[in-house]
C-alpha positions as CSV (number, residue, x, y, z in Angstrom):
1,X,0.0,0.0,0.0
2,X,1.3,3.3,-0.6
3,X,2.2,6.5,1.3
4,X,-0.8,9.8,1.2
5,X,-0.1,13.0,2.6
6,X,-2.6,15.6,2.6
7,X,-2.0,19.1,4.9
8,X,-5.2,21.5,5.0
9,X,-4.0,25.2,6.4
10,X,-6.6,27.7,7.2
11,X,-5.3,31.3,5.9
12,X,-8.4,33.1,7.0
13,X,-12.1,31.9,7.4
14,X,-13.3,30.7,4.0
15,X,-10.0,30.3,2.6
16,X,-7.5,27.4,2.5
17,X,-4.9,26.3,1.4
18,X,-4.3,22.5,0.5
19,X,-1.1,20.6,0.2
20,X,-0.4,16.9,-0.8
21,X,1.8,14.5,-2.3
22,X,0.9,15.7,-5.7
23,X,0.5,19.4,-5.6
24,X,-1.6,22.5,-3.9
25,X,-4.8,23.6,-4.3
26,X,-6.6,26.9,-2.9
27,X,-10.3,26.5,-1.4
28,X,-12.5,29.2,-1.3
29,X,-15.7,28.9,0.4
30,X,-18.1,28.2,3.0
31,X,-19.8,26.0,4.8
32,X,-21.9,23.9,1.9
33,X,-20.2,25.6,-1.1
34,X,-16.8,26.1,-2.0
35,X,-14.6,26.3,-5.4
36,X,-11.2,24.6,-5.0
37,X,-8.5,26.0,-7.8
38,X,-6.0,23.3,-8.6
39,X,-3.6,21.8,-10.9
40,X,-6.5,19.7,-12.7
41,X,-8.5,22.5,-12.8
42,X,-11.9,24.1,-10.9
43,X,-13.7,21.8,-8.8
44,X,-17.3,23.4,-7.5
45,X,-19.0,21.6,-4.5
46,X,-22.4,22.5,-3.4
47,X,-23.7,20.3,-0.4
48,X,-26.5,20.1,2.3
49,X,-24.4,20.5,6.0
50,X,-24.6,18.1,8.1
51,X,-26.6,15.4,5.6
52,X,-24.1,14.0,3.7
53,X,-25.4,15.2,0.5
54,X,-23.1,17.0,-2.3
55,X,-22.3,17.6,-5.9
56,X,-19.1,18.4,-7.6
57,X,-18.5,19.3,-10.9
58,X,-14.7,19.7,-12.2
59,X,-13.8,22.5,-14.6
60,X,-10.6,21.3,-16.5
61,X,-7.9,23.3,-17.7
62,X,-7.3,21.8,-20.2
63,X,-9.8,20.7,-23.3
64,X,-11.0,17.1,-23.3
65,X,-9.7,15.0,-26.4
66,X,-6.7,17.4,-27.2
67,X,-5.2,16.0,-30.3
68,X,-1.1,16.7,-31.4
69,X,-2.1,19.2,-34.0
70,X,-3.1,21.8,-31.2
71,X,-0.6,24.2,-29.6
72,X,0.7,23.5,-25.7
73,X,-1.8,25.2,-23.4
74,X,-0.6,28.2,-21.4
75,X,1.4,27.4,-18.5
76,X,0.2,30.8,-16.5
77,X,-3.8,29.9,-16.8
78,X,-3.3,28.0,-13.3
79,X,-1.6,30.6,-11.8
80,X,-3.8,33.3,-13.4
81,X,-7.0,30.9,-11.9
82,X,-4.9,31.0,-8.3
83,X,-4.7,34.6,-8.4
84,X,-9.1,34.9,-9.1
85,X,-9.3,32.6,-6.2
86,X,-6.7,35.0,-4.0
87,X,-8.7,37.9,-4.9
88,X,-12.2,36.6,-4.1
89,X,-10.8,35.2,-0.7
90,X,-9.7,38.6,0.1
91,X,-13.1,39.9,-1.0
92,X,-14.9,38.0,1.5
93,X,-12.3,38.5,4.6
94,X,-13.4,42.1,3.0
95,X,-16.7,42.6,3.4
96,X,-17.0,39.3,5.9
């Protein structure tokens, strides 16, 4: 069987950051909805607390079915997606 890590740090209420074996990822959100920005792209949860109940969907980066013809994609548009997430966080420490 093989070795997991996974570290949550809180930043500020709503916002956190996530480390693990694989990468980061930045979560921004609340209590029953949050939008995590990561390497594989923008995951969206919405859930009932305390039932159990949730739905994701992931936003990915990059285009499904890429084929050799089409160019590299950008190597910023996760750090651009990073800094979005950033910004909204402070937004809601803002008017929080």
């Amino acid at each position: 069987m093989g070795f997991r890590f996974r570290r949550s740090i809180k930043i500020v209420p709503g916002v956190r950051v996530n480390l693990g074996k694989k990468g980061a990822s930045v979560s921004v959100g609340r209590r029953g909805a949050n939008v995590t920005v990561g390497k594989t792209g923008v995951r969206t949860t919405v859930g009932l607390p305390g039932t159990g109940l949730s739905h994701t969907t992931l936003h990915r980066c990059n285009a499904a079915g890429a084929t050799r013809n089409r160019p590299k994609r950008d190597r910023r548009r996760p750090i651009i997606l990073f800094c979005i997430a950033f910004l909204l966080l402070v937004l809601m420490a803002v008017f929080t």
